[in-house]
N, C-alpha and C positions, 0 to 999 in steps of 0.2 A: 504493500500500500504506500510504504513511503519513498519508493521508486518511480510510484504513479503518478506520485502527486508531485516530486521535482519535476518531472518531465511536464507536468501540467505547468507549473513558473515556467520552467523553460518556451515552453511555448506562447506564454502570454506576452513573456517580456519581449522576446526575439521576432516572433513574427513580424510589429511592424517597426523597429529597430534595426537599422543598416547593419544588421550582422548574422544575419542568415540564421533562421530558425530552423531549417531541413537540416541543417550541419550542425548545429549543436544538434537536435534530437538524434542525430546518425552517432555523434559521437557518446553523447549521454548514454543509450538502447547499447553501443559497442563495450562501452564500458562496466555499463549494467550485463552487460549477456544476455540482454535480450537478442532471440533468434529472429532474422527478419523470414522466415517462413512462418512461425506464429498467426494463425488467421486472429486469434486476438485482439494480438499485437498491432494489428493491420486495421482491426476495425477501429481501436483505440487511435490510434494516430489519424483516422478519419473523424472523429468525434472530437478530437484536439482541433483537427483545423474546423471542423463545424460550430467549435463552439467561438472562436476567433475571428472569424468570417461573421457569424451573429455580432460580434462586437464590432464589427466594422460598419455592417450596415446601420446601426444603432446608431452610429455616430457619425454614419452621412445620411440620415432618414431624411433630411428635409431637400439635400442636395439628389439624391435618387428620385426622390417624389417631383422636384419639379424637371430632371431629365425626360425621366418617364412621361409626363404630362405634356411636354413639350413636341418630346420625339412622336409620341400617337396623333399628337394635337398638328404636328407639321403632315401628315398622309391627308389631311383633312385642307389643307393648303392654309394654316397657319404656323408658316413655319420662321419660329423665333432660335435663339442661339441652341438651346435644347433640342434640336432637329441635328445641327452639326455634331455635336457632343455627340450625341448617341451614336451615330456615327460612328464618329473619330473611336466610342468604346467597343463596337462591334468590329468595325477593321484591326485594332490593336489585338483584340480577343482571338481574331482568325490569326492573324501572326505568330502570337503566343499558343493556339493549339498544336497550328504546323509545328513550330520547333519543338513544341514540350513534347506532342507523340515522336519525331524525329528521335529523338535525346530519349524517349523511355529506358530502354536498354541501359543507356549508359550510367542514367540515374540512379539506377539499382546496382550498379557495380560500385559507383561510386559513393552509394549510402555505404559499405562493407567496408571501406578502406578510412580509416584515419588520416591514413598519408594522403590519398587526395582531398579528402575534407579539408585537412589540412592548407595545401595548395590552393584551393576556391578560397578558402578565407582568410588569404594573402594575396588572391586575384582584388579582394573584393578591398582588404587594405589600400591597396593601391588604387583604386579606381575614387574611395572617398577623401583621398589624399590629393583627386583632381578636383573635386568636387567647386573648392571655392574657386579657382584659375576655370576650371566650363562654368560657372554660373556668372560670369564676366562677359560670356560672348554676346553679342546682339544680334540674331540672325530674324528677318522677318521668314518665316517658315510658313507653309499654309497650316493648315490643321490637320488635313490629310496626311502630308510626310511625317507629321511629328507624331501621328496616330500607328503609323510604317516602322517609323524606328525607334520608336518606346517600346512597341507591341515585339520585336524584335530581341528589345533588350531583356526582357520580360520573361520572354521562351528562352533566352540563353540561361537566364538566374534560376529557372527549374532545376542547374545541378546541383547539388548539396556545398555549402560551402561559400554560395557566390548569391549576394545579398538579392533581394526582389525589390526592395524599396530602394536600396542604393543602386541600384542598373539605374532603377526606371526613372527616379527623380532626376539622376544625374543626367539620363538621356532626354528630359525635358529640360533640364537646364542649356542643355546642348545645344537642342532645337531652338532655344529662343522664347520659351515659355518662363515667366513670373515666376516668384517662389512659390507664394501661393496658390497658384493655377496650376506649378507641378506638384505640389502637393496633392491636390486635390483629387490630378488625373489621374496619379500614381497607381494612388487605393480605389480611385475608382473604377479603374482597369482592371485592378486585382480580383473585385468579387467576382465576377461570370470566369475568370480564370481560376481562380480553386472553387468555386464551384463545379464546373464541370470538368475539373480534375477529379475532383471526389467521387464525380456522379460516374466515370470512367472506372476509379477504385470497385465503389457501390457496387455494379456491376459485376464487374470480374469475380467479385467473390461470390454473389447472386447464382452466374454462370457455372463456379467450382461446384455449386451446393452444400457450400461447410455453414452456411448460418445456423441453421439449426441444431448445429453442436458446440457453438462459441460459448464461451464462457464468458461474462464479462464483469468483473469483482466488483464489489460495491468502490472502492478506491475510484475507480475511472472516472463516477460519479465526481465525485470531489476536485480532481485532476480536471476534469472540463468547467468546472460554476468558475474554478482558481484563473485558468487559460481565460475563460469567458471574462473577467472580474481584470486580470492585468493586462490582458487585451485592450479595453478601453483604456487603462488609465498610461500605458504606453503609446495609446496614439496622440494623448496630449502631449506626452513628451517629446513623438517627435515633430508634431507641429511648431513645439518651440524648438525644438532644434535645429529645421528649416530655418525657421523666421532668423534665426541668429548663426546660420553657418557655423555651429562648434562640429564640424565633421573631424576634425584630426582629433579628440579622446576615441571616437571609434574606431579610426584606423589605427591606430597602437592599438585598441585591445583586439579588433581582429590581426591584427600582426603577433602579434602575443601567443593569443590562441592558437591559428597558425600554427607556427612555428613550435610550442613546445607538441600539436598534435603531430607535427612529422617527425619531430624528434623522440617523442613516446611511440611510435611505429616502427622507429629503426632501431629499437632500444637501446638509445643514446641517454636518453632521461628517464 
């Protein structure tokens, strides 16, 4: 139970915190022993991100409601900045499926290895290291491209190790997007994308027919309100983290982590 519920913080804090939450849980589960063949295991890590995903919607409820309103309201030939949005979320979304099925395979090789977790979260060091020098650039971009190459950066951060929130921000910074506008689109890209990762997972095990023999401890319970509960209060934080560019504390500690996780693989440490 009390392996359940770190992983449960773990996943509340990390998910939307530039430091890759797939790579700590890969590393945490490596270190615990948990088996990644576990159907368990497999359903719990879908109820971790379900319960984090509810925290995110929670906290763009009013921003979802008037995309959605807008984007139905524009087939109707009222079509206001919420017609583009939706958009710009469904193209990033098709982006990010290609490469995340693309990369399936690899993701599970690379959940097993410390050493390459390791690696992504010293990819991911270095990218929030550019973080303040790209949020400098002034590019006028359409919405389109930057729907292109977010949605892009997005499918690449499915590996374990390599931040989801640090790609994507930073690739709106890139583009020419506001802090706060990359913010925004960040996480807002994000829900239909672990969504219907999950609903992919869902499935697959649906198809195995193991549900009806999972087991699932009363811990997980606990492990998901915790995820659910530090999920929201993580996304305040990194809204001010945005607003104030403090990206280099994160990249030392993904450099950190990192680094001793390659060095505990090689049993050097």
């Amino acid at each position: 139970m009390l392996k359940t519920f770190i992983l449960g913080i773990v996943q509340g804090l990390c998910e939307f915190l530039p430091v890759s939450s797939s790579g700590h849980l890969a590393l945490f589960q490596h270190f615990f022993g948990f088996g990644g063949e576990d159907e368990s295991l497999i359903v719990f890590d879908l109820l971790l991100h379900l319960a984090t995903v509810l925290a995110l919607i929670i906290y763009f409820r009013r921003e979802i409601l008037q995309v959605l309103q807008e984007w139905f309201g524009g087939w109707l030939g009222k079509r206001r900045s919420g017609w583009a949005y939706g958009w710009a979320i469904l193209i990033a979304t098709f982006f990010t499926g290609v490469i995340g099925l693309t990369l399936r395979k690899t993701v599970e090789q690379i959940s097993e290895s410390p050493l390459l977790v390791g690696c992504g979260l010293i990819l991911t060091a270095v990218i929030l290291a550019f973080v303040p020098i790209i949020s400098k650039s002034n590019k006028n971009t359409s919405l389109l491209k930057i729907a292109i190459f977010v949605g892009i950066a997005q499918g690449i951060a499915v590996l374990p190790g390599v931040s989801r929130s640090g790609m994507t921000i930073a690739a709106s910074l890139f583009m020419g997007m506001g802090v706060s506008e990359a913010f925004r689109f960040s996480f807002m890209i994000s829900i239909p994308a672990i969504l219907g990762a999950n609903l992919l997972e869902g499935l697959k095990i649906l198809k195995a027919g193991g549900t009806s023999e999972i087991f699932l401890p009363e811990g997980y319970i606990l492990a998901c309100v915790t995820a659910f509960v530090l999920g929201l209060a993580s996304l305040g934080i990194m809204r001010r983290l945005v607003a104030s560019e403090k990206w280099g504390y994160f990249s030392i500690y993904c450099l950190i982590i990192g680094v001793c996780s390659i060095l505990i693989s090689l049993n050097i440490l």
